[in-house]
PAZASE-115465 format. One record per residue (C-alpha): x, y, z; residue in one letter. Coordinates in steps of 0.5 Angstrom, whole numbers, plus 500, padded with zeros to 3 digits. Layout:
<recs>
XYZa ...
</recs>
This chain:
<recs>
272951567x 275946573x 271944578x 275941585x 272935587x 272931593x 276925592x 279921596x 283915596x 284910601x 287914607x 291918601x 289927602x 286930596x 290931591x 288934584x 283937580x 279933575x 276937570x 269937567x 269938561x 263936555x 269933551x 273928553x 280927553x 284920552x 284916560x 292916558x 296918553x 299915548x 305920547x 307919554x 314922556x 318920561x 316925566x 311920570x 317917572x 319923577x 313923580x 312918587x 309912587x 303914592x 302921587x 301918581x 294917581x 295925582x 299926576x 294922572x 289926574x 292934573x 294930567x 287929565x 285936567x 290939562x 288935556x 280936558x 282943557x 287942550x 281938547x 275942548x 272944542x 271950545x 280951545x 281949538x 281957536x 285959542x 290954540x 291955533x 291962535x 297960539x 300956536x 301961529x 303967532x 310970531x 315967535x 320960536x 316954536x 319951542x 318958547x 311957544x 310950547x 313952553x 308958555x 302956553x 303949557x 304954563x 299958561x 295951563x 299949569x 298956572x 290956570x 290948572x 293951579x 289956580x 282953579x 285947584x 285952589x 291949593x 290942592x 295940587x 300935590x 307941589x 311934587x 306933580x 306940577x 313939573x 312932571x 305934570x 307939566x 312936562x 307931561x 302936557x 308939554x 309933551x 301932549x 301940546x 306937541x 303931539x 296934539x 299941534x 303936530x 297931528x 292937527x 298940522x 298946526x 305946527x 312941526x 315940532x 324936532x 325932537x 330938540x 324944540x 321939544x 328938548x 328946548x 321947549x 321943556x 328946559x 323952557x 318951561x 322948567x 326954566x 319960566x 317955572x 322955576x 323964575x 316963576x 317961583x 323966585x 329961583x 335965582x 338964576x 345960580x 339955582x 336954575x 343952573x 344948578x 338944577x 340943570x 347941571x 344936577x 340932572x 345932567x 349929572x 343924574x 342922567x 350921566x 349916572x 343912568x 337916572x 331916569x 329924571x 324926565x 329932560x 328938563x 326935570x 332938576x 335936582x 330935585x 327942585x 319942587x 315947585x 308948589x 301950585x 
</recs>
């Protein structure tokens, strides 16, 4: 269970929660993706920490039976990864009760997307190519986006907006659009 935490920093708002949970996760990751480059400067402490939230959660012993179960049902690889990480998301936002920075919830999403897909490739649960991830993210980015009431035309433009940024030698992390925000 996430419990919310009052933590402050200097003159910065409440921002995210911290889990706490009996395992413990990485401080950062090792399979860091390109998403926390999205994220302001003065949130990043936020981001770390629903980061750190959503890995507590992954690597509970008590969730290896949840995840492997996820993991091998039927399905294509990519769609997998993406809503198990909205499933976190969703139940990280919830938990937090409004205190998640609307700024991190897709860079942190991505970010934990990435995590899934190491963390099931070392446990050999499942192999994941560099598009499925690709996939898996526009994915998740497309469901979060649906999940916020965006049409379909928004969606689309999100996209092509990033494409071009990235054309242009923006570092957007893949997936991340045209500086659409989502809330938790």
């Amino acid at each position: 269970m996430i419990h919310q935490e009052e933590m402050q920093a200097e003159g910065q708002p409440e921002e995210a929660p911290v889990a706490q949970e009996q395992e413990a996760a990485p401080e950062k990751s090792k399979f860091r993706s390109k998403a926390v480059t999205a994220v302001p400067e003065n949130l990043r402490d936020a981001f770390e920490r629903v980061v750190l939230a959503g890995q507590k959660i992954m690597f509970a012993k008590e969730m290896q039976d949840d995840i492997a179960q996820e993991l091998q049902r039927e399905g294509e690889t990519f769609k997998k990864l993406a809503e198990a990480v909205l499933g976190l998301i969703g139940l990280i936002a919830r938990e937090a009760k409004g205190k998640v920075p609307p700024e991190v919830v897709v860079p942190a999403a991505i970010e934990l997307l990435h995590e899934a897909a190491a963390f099931a490739q070392e446990s050999g649960k499942i192999e994941v190519s560099p598009e499925e991830l690709k996939q898996a993210t526009q994915y998740l980015v497309i469901l979060m986006l649906k999940g916020q009431g965006a049409s379909d035309q928004e969606i689309e433009q999100a996209f092509v907006g990033n494409e071009q940024e990235t054309e242009q030698g923006s570092e957007q992390p893949e997936g991340a659009g045209n500086g659409v925000i989502l809330s938790a």
